[in-house]
C-alpha positions in Angstrom: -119.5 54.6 71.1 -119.2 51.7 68.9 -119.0 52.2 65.1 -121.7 50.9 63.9 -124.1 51.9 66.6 -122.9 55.7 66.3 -123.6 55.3 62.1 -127.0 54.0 63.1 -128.4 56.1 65.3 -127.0 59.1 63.1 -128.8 57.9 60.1 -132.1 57.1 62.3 -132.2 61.0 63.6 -130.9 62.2 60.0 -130.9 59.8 57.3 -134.5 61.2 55.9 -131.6 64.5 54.9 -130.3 62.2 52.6 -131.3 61.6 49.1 -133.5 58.4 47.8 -130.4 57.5 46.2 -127.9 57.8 48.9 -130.6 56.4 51.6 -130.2 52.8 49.6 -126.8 52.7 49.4 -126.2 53.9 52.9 -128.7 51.1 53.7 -127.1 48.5 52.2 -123.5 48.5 53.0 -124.2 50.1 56.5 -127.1 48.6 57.9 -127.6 45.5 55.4 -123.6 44.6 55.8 -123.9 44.2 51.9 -120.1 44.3 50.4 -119.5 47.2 48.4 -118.6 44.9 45.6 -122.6 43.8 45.7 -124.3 47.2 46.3 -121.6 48.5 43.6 -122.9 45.3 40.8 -126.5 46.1 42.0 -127.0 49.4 41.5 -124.8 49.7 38.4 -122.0 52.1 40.1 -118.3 51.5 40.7 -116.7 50.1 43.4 -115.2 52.9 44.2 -118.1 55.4 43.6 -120.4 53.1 46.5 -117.3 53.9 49.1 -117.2 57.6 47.9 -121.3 57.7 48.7 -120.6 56.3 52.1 -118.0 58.7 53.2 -120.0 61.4 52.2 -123.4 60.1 53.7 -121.1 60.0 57.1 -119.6 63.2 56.6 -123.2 64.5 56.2 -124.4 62.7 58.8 -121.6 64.0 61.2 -122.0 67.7 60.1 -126.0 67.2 61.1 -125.2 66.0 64.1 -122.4 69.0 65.2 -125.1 71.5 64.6 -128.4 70.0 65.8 -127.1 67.5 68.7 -130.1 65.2 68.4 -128.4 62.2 69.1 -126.5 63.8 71.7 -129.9 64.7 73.7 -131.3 61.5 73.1 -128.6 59.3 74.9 -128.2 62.1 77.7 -132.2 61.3 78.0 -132.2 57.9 77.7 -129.4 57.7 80.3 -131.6 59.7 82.6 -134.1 57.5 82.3 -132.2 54.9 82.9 -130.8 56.7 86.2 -134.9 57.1 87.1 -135.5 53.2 86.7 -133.1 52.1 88.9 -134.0 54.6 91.4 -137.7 53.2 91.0 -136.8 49.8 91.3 -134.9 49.7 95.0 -136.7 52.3 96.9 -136.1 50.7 99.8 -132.5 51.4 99.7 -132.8 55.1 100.6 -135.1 57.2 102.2 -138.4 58.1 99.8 -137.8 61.6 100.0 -134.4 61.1 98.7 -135.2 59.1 96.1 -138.0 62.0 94.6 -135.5 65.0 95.2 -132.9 62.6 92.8 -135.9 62.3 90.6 -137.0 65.3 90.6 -133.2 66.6 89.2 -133.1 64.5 86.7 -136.2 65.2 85.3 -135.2 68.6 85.2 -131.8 67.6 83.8 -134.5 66.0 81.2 -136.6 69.1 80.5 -133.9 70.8 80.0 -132.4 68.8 77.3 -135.8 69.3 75.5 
């Protein structure tokens, strides 16, 4: 997974663990793209002390996610989903019957992740 999509969902699913504090810096160099020059002038730290705060805020974010797996489930779920909507879309392709019984596994798969 990309960078920057993996940093994002992991601070969507965990980033309210975070303090006020490291939310805005996380915020600003991650999802902002602010330099950590700026954040570092703007909020009256170091340089050196912003890129400490994001490496930690990842490690944190990475040590939620190896224990509670929520963005794990969610793209297994979503790509379920996804496997249901294409199934929808060209019924005509297989026989009905075949296309519930996929259905029907993947929406256990689903329940399953919940």
């Amino acid at each position: 997974m990309e960078k920057i999509l993996e940093q994002t969902l992991l601070y969507d699913f965990y980033g309210e663990l975070l303090t006020q504090h490291q939310r805005q810096v996380y915020e600003d160099v991650v999802l902002n793209d602010f330099s950590l020059s700026e954040v570092a002038e703007n909020r009256g730290i170091s340089r050196q002390g912003v890129h400490d705060m994001i490496r930690r805020c990842n490690r944190s974010l990475e040590e939620y996610e190896s224990k509670l797996h929520l963005v794990e489930k969610f793209l297994a779920i979503r790509e379920n989903v996804e496997k249901i909507r294409r199934l929808t879309r060209s019924p005509e392709k297989e026989p009905v019957s075949d296309v519930m019984r996929q259905i029907e596994r993947i929406s256990t798969d689903i329940l399953e992740e919940l």
